[in-house]
C-alpha positions in Angstrom: 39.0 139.5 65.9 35.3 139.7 65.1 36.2 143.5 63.1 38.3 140.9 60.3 35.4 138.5 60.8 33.1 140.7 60.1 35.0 142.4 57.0 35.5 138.9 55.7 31.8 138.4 55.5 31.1 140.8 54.0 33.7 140.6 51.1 32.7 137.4 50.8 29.0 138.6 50.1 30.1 141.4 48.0 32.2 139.0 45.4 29.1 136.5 45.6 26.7 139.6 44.3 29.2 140.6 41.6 29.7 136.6 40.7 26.0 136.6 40.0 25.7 139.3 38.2 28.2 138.6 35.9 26.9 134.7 35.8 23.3 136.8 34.9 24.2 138.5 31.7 23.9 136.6 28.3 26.2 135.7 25.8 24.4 138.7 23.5 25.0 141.0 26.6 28.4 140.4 26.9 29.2 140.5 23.7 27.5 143.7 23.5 30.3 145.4 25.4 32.8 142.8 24.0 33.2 141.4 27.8 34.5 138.1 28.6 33.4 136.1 31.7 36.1 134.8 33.0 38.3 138.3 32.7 35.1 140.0 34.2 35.7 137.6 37.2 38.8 137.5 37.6 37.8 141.8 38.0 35.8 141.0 40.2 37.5 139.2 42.7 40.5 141.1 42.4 38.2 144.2 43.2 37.0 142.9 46.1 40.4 140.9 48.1 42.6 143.5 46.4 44.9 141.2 44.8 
């Protein structure tokens, strides 16, 4: 029980540092490697809860 606690803080932690650095980079930055935001975290969190 506390093993899947555990692993669910920390995924938890690890979408949250990914969320802020994608929320970090600029317009100019993300246009620099033609990224969109909201496919970048939708990456992201499928990364991270495997779905």
């Amino acid at each position: 029980m506390f093993e899947r606690i555990r692993k669910s803080i920390a995924k938890r932690a690890r979408y949250q540092r990914m969320v802020s650095e994608i929320d970090g980079l600029t317009d100019r930055d993300l246009a620099d490697f033609n990224g969109n935001r909201d496919e970048m975290l939708r990456a992201a969190y499928e990364a991270v809860y495997e779905r």
